[in-house]
C-alpha positions in Angstrom: 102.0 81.2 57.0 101.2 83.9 59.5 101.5 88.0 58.9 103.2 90.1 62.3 102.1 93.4 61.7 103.0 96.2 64.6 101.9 99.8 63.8 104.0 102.3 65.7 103.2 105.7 67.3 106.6 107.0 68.3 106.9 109.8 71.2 106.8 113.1 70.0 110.7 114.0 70.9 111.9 110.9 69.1 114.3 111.7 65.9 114.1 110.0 62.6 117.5 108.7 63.8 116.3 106.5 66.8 113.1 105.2 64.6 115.7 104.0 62.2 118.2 102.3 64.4 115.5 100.2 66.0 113.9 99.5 62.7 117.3 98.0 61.7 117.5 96.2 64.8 113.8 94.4 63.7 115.4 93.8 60.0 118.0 92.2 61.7 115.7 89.7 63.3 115.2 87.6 60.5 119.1 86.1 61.2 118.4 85.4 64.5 115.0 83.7 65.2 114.2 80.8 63.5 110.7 80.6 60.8 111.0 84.3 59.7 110.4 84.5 56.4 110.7 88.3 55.4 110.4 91.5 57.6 109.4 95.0 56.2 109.9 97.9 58.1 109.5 101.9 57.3 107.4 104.9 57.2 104.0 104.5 56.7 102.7 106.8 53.9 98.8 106.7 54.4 97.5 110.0 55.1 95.0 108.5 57.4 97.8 107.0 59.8 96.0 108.7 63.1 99.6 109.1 64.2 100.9 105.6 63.7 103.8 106.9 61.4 105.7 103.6 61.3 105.8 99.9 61.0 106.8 96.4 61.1 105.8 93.7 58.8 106.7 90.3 59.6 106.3 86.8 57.6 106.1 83.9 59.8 106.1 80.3 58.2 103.6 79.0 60.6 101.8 80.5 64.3 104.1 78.5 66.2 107.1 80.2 65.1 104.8 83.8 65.8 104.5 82.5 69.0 108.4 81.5 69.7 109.8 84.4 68.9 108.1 86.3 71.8 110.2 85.0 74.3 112.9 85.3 72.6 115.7 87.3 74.3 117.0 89.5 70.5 113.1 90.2 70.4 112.7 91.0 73.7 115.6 93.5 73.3 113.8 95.4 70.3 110.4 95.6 72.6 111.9 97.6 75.4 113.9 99.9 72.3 110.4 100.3 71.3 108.5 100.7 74.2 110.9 103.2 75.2 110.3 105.1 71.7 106.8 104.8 71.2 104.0 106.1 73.0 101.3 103.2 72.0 101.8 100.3 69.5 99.3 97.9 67.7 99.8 94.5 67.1 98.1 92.5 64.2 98.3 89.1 63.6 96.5 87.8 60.4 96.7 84.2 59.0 97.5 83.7 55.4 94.9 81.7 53.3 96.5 82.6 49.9 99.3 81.0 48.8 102.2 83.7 48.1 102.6 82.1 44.6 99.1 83.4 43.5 99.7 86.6 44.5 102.8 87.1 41.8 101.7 89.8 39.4 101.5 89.1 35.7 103.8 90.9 34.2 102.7 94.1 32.0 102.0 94.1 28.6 103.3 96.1 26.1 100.8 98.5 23.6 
């Protein structure tokens, strides 16, 4: 598995309203493009977000599938909403080593 992270710094004039169309647009991803496995997307609440105020989180079963869904034309769309919208953007890609079934939580005890 592989972990799409894109950090956004939308353009000043840009209303909430535009940020969330086009982070619906990259939800809706997943039922398009083959070997996504989840996609997050929202507001990021760090107070140390030097302006990147949004992002993208994207679950990929293998690098492959990262790599195929560049091209593809539903992708390419949401890249020229965004470039449009934001003044920079930061990709991340990051390769998981953990499987996702030891990251479950154990679930809380009661005192």
């Amino acid at each position: 598995m592989i972990t799409h992270v894109v950090l956004l710094q939308p353009k000043a004039e840009v209303t909430s309203e535009e940020l969330a169309a086009v982070l619906s647009r990259v939800q809706s991803l997943q039922q398009t493009i083959p070997g996504i496995l989840a996609i997050s997307v929202g507001e990021n609440c760090s107070p140390y977000h030097h302006g990147y105020t949004h992002g993208i989180i994207m679950h990929f079963v293998d690098e492959a599938h990262l790599k195929a869904h560049h091209p593809h034309p539903e992708h390419l769309a949401v890249v020229e909403e965004l470039d449009r919208l934001c003044q920079q953007t930061i990709d991340f890609d990051l390769p998981e080593t953990v499987l996702l079934q030891s990251l479950q939580m154990p679930s809380p005890t009661q005192e």
